[in-house]
N, C-alpha and C positions, 0 to 999 in steps of 0.2 A: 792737496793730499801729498803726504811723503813717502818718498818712494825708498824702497830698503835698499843697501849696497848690494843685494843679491839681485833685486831684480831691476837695477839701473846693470849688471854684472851681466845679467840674461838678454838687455836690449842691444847693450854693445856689442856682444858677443853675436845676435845673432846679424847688425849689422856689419859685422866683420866677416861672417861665412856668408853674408850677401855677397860684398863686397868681391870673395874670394872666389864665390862662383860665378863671380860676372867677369871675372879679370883676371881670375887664375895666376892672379901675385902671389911671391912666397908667403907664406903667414907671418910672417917676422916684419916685414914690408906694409902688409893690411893691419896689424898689431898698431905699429908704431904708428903710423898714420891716426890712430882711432886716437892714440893715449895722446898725440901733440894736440888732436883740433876736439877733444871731451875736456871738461873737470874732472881727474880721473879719481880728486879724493874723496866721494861719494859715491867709490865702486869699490866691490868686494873685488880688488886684482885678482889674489890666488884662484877664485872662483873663474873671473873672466877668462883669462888665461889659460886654464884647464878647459873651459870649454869649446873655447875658440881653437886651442890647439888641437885638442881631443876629436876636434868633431873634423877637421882638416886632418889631420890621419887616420881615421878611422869611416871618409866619406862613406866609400863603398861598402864596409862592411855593415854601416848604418843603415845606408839605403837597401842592402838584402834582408836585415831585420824587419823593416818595415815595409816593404813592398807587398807583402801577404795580404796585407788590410787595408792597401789603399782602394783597390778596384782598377787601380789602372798604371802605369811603368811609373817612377818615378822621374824619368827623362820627361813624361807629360807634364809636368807639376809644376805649377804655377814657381818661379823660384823666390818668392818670400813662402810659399806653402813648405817645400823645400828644404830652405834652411830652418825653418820650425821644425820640422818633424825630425827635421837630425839632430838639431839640437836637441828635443824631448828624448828622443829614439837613445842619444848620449848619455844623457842623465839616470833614462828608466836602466838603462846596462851597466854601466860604468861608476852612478854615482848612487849609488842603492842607498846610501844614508839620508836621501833625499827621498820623504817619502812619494809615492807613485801620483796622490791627491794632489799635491803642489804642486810635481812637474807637469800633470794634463793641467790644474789652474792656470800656470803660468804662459804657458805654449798657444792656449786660448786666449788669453789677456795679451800675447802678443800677435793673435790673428787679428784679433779686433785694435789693436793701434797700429800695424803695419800693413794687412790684408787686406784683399778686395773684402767688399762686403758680406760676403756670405764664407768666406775664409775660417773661420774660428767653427763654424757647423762640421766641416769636411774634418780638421785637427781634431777637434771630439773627438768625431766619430770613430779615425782612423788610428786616434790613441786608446781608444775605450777597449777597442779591440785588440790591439798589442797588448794591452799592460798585461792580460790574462795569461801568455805564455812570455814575456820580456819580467813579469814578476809576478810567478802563480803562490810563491809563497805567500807573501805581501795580501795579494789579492783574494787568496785563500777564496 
């Protein structure tokens, strides 16, 4: 199956905010590292880029976005849970031209390739439930 530069853009991206919360490197540091040991020409860069930067400036403000609807602190959170839902959490706020359906598809599709096994149920769930005030227009 082939996989689209956007979402080869979302795996890199979120093993870079792995990365970044396991080691707390600058993101410039965890960037480069990803772009030397990837084929990076079957990634949307502008995309990657933005989100791996986006989501590294904007952790905390992420994590109060969606803390509402997980059931439990985000400090609890598995950290591949973690950096999915910040990543989604980034996308549903920040990149609105991306509609709300792709980014919970996507963020599931990467519980189920990086997650423990029941990982991608909790993401649902805990994105089902934001999108409603993160994009009530949208979601109308």
């Amino acid at each position: 199956m082939k996989v689209s530069p956007r979402r080869r853009a979302r795996e890199l991206a979120l093993q870079g905010i792995y990365s970044w919360q396991m080691t707390n490197n600058a993101v410039e540091q965890v960037e480069l590292a990803l772009a030397t040991s990837n084929d990076m020409k079957k990634v949307d860069m502008r995309f990657f880029q933005s989100l791996l930067r986006g989501v590294v400036k904007h952790a905390a403000e992420l994590d109060d976005k969606i803390r509402p609807y997980l059931g439990r602190l985000p400090e609890e959170l598995d950290p591949i849970e973690k950096a999915i839902l910040r990543l989604a959490t980034f996308e549903l706020t920040q990149l609105v031209e991306v509609p709300y359906k792709v980014v919970i598809n996507e963020a599931i599709e990467l519980a189920k390739a990086f997650g423990a096994e029941e990982s991608h149920k909790f993401v649902n769930g805990a994105l089902d439930k934001a999108v409603r005030s993160l994009r009530p227009d949208e979601r109308g």
